[in-house]
SEKEVO-841104 format. One record per residue (C-alpha): y, z, x; residue number from 1. Coordinates in pm, 1 decimal, always signed. Layout:
N
        c2        c3        c1    n
         Y         Z         X  NUM
...
REM end
This chain:
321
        c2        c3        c1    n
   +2445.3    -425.4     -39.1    1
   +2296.8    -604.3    -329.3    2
   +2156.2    -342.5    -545.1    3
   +1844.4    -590.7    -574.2    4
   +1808.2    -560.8    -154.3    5
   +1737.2    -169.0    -210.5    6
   +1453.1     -17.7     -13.2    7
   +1380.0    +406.0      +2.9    8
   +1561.5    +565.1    +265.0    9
   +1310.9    +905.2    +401.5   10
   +1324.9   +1200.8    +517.7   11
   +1103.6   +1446.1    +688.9   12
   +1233.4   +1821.6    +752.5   13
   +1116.6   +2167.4    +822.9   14
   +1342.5   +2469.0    +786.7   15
   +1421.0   +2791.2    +604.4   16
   +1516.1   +2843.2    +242.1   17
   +1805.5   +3015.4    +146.7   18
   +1832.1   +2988.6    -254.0   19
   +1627.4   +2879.6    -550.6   20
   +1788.7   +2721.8    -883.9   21
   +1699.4   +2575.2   -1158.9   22
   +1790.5   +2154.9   -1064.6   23
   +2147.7   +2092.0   -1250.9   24
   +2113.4   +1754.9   -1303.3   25
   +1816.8   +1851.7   -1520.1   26
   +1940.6   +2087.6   -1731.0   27
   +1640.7   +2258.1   -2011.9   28
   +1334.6   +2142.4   -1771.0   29
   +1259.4   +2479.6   -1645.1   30
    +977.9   +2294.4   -1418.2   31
   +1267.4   +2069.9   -1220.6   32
   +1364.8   +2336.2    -883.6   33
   +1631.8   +2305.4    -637.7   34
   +1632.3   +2468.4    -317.3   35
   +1920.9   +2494.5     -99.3   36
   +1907.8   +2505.7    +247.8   37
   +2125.6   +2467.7    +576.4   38
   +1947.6   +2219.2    +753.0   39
   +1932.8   +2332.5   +1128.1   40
   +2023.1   +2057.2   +1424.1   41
   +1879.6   +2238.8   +1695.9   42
   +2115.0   +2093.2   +2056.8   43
   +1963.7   +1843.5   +2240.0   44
   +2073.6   +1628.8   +2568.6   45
   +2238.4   +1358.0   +2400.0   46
   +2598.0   +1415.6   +2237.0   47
   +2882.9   +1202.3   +2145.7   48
   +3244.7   +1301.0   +2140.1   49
   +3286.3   +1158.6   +1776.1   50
   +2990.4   +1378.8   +1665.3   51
   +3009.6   +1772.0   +1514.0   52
   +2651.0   +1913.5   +1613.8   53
   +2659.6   +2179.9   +1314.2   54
   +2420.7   +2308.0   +1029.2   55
   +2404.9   +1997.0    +701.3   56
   +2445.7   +2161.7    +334.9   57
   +2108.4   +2022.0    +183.5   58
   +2005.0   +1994.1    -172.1   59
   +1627.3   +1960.4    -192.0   60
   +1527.8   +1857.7    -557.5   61
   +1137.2   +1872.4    -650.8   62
    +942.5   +1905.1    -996.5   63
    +766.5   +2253.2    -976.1   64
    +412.2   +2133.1   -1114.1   65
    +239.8   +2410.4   -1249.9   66
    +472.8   +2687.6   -1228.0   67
    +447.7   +2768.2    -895.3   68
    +830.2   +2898.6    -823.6   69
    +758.6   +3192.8    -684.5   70
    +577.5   +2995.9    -366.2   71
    +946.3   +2952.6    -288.3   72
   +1207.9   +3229.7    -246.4   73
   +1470.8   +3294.2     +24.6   74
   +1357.3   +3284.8    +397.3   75
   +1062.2   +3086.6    +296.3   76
    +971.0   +2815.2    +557.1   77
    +894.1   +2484.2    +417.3   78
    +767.4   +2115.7    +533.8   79
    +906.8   +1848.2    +302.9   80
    +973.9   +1482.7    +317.8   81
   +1107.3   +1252.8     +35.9   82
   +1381.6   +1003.5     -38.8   83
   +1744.6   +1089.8     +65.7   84
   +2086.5   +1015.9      +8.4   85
   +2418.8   +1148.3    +121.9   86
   +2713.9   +1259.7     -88.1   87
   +3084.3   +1338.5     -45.7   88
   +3377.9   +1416.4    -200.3   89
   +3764.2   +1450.2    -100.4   90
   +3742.9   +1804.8      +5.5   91
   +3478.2   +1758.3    +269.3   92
   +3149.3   +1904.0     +48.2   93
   +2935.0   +1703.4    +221.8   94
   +2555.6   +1739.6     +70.9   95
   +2246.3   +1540.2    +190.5   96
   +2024.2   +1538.5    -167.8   97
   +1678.1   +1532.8     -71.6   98
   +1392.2   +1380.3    -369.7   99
   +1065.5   +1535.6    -264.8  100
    +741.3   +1361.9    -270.9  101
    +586.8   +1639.6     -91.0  102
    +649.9   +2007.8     -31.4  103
    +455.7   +2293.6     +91.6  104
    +514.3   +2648.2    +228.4  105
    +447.7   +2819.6    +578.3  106
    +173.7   +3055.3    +464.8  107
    +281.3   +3447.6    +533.3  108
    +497.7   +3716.8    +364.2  109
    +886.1   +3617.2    +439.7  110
   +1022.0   +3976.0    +270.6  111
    +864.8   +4122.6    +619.0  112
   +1121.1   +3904.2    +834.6  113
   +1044.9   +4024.6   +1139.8  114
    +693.0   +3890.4   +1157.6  115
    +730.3   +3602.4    +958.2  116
    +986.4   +3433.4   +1175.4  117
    +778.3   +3476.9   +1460.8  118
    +521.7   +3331.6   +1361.4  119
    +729.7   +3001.6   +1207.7  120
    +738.6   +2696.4   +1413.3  121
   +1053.8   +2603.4   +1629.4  122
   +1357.8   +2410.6   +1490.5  123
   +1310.6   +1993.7   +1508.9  124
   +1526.9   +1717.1   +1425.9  125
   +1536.1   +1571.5   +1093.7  126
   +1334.9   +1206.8   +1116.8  127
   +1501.8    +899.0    +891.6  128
   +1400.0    +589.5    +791.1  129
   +1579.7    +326.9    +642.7  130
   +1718.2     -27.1    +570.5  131
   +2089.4     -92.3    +664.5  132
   +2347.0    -362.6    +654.7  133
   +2552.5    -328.4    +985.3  134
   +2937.7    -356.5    +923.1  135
   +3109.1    -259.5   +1227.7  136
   +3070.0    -115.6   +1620.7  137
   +3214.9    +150.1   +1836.8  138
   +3166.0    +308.4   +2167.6  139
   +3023.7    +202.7   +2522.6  140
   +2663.8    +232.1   +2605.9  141
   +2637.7    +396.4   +2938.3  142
   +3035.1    +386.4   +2988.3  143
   +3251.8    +687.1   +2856.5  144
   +3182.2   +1018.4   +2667.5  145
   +3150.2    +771.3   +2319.1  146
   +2809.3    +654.6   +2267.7  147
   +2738.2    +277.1   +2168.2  148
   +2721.7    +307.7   +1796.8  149
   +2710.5     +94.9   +1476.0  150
   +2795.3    +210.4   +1097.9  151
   +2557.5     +79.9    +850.9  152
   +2510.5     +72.2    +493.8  153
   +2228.8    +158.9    +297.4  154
   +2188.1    +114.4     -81.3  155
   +1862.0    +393.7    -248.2  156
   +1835.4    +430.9    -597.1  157
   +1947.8    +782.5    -706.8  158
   +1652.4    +965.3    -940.0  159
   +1908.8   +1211.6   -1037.5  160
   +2116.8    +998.8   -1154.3  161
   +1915.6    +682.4   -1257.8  162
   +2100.9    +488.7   -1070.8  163
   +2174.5    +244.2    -720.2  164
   +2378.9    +485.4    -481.3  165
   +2568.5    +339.2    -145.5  166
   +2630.2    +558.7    +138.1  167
   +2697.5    +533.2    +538.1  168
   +2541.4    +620.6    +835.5  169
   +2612.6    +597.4   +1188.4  170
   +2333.1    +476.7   +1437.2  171
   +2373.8    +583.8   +1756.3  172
   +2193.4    +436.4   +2108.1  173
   +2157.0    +694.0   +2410.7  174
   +2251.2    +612.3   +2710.2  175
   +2022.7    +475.6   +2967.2  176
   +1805.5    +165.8   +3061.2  177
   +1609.8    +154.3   +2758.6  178
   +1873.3     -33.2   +2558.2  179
   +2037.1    -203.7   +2834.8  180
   +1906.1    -528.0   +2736.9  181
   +1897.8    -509.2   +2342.5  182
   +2127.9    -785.7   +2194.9  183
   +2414.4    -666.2   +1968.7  184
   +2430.9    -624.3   +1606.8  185
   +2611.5    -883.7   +1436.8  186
   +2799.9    -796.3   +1116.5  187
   +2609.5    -822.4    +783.1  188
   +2294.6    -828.2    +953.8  189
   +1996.4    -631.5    +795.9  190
   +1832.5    -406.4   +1042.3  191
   +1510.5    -141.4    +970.2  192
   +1616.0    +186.4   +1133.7  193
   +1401.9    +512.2   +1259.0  194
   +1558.7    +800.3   +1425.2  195
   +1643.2   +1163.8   +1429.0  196
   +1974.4   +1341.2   +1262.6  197
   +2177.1   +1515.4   +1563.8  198
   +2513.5   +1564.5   +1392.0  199
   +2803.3   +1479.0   +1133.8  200
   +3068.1   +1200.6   +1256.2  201
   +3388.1   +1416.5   +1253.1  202
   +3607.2   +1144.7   +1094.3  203
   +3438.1    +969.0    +809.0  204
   +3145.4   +1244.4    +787.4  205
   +2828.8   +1049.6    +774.5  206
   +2505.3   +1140.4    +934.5  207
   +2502.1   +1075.0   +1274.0  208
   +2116.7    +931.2   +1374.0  209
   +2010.6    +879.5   +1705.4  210
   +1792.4    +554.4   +1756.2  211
   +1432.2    +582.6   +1797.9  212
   +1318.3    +258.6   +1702.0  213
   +1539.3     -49.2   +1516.0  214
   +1358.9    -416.9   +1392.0  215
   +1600.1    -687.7   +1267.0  216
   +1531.0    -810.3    +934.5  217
   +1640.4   -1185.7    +808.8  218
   +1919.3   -1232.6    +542.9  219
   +1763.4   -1372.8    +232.2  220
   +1884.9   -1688.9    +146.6  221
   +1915.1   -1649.3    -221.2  222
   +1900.5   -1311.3    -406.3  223
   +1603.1   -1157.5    -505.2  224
   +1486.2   -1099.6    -854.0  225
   +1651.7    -808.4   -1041.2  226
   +1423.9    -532.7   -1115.4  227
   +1244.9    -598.9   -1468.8  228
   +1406.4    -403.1   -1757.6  229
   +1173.0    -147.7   -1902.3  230
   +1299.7    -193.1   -2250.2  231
   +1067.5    -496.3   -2312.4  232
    +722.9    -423.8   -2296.3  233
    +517.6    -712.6   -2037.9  234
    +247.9    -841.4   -2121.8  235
     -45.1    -699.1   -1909.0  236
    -321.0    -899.5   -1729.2  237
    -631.4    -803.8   -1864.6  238
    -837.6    -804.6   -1501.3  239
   -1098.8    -547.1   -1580.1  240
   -1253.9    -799.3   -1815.3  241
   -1313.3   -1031.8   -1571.5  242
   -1535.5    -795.2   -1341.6  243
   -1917.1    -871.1   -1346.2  244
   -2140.4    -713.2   -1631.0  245
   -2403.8    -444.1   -1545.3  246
   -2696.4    -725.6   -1476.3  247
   -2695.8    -817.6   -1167.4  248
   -2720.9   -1183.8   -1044.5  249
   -3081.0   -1057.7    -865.6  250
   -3148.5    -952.4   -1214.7  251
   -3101.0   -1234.8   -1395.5  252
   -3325.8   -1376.0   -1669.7  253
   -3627.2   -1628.8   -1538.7  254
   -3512.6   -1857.0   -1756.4  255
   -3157.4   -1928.8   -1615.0  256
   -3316.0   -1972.6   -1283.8  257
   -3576.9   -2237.5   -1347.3  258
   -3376.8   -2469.6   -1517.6  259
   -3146.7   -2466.0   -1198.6  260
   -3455.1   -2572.7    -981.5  261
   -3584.1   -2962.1    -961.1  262
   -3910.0   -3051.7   -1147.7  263
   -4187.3   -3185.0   -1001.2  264
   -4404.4   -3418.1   -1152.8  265
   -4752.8   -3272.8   -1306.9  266
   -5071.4   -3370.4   -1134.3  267
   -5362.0   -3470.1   -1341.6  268
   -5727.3   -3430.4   -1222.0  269
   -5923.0   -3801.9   -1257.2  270
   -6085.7   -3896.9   -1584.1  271
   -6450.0   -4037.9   -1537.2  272
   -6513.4   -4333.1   -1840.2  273
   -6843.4   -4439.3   -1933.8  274
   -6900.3   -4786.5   -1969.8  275
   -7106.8   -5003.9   -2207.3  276
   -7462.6   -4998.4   -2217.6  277
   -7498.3   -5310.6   -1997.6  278
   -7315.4   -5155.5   -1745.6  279
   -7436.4   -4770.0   -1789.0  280
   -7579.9   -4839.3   -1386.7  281
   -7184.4   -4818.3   -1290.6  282
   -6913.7   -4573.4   -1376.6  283
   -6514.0   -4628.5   -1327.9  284
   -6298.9   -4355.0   -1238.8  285
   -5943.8   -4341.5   -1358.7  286
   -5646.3   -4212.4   -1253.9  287
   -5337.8   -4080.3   -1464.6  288
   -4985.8   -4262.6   -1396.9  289
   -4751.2   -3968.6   -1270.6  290
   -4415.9   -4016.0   -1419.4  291
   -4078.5   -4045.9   -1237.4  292
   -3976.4   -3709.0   -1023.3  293
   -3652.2   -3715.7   -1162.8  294
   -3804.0   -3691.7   -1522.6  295
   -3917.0   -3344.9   -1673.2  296
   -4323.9   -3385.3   -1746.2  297
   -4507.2   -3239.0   -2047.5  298
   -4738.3   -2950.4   -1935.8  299
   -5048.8   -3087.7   -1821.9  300
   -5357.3   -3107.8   -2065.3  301
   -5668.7   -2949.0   -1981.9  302
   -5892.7   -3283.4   -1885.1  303
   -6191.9   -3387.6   -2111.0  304
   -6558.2   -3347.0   -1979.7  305
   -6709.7   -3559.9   -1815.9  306
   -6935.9   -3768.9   -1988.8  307
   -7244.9   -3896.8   -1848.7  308
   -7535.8   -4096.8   -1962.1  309
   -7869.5   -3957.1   -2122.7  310
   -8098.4   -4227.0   -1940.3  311
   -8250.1   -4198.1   -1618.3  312
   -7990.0   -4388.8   -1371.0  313
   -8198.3   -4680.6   -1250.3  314
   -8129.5   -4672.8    -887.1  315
   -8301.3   -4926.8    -655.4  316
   -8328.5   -4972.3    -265.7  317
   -8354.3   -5224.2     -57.7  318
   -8554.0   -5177.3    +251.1  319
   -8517.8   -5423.8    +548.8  320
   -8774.1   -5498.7    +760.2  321
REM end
């Protein structure tokens, strides 16, 4: 596998404590803890012939933020899950290295054994999750004492050793109906895996994982981009300037929002003119011409007063008989 194509393999465990060190691979950090720890696979109903059922040496690496080492002694029951990896060398040390991203205690005193293991919770199967490439099969599913098994490949980047690690593990599917139907893995195909750890394989010694759940993942078609190097500094997207100011839009000036709004034209009240002395007996109202609706008006002018005529207004009748 690519080390581009790498995606966190995890872990989730709960067991006993049996030494604390200072974490080798950090040597002078006095706040980066290892714990060691025989990771119990209690027996369950499904076994394979080509799987040992036996306690895992485990290496559980963690940074001790704020000093707190004496949380964890021997016999101390913890809950931890983190990123994993498997290691092995030609004399069969075989050491799953655990990366915690969380840790905590079983709360009681563990020097009083006697009551604190009673009190623990029961033994459980290690969970895993993680992306494999599948390069070969074995076994029979619901024929002979084999189970139906593939070996995959999975590629995690190492923290200890800031860098891409490859290791194997062996999926296993239990017998029954449930997996009667489920096509078969063709080589070099990428498959998303979740299960629980119920063994070592006694010939190659990987992790033997029985399937809880499996999704099938295309190939890509090209390779991805490589991680960016952190020796050249990016250039970083300013977004927090582009968030809105402390004014609201609800609080906006008055200004901004009638210009935005169309004008109307002004009305004008009527003018009354005066004539000429020869015609003082008749008046003449006037009205304004409204400009166009589309064109802003001039604020309207207070209108003159009227003006009317000293004289009496001659007014006659005419009566019909």
């Amino acid at each position: 596998m690519a080390s581009n194509s790498t995606c966190p393999a995890i872990i989730h465990i709960r067991d006993f404590v049996e030494q604390v060190e200072p974490d080798p691979t950090r040597p002078g950090k006095g706040f980066s803890m290892q714990l060691r720890i025989s990771l119990n696979i209690p027996l369950k109903d499904i076994q394979s012939d080509d799987v040992e059922q036996d306690e895992i040496p485990t290496l559980l690496r963690f940074f001790n933020e704020g000093n707190q080492s004496d949380l964890y002694k021997s016999n101390t029951f913890i809950y931890s899950s983190g990123s994993f990896l498997t290691t092995s060398s030609d004399d069969d040390d075989f050491h799953v290295i655990i990366h915690a991203h969380t840790l905590d205690r079983h709360p009681g005193d563990e020097d009083n054994t006697d009551i604190y293991f009673m009190h623990c919770p029961e033994a459980a199967q290690p969970t895993v999750t993680f992306l494999g490439i599948v390069l070969e099969r074995g076994g029979q599913l619901n024929d002979g004492p084999t189970l139906l098994h593939y070996r995959l490949q999975t590629t995690v980047y190492n923290s200890s050793a800031r860098t891409y690690h490859t290791f194997p593990v062996t999926a296993y599917f239990k017998n029954g109906q449930r997996w009667a139907n489920f096509p078969p893995l063709n080589p070099n195909s990428y498959v998303f895996l979740t299960g629980h750890i119920f063994g070592l394989t006694k010939e190659r010694r990987q992790l033997a994982v029985v399937t809880d759940d499996i999704h099938f993942l295309p190939r890509p078609s090209h390779p991805l981009p490589a991680t960016p190097s952190s020796t050249g500094k990016r250039k970083r997207v300013d977004r927090w300037s582009q968030r809105a100011g402390p004014q609201t839009p609800s609080k906006s000036a008055p200004s901004s929002r009638t210009e935005s709004l169309p004008t109307h034209p002004q009305l004008r009240s009527p003018e009354v003119v005066a004539l000429d002395e020869e015609d003082e007996e008749s008046t003449q109202i006037t009205w304004p011409e409204t400009t166009d609706e589309n064109e802003h008006s001039p604020p309207a002018a207070t209108p003159p007063p009227e003006r009317r005529s000293r004289r009496k207004r001659k007014t006659s009748y005419t009566i019909k008989e």
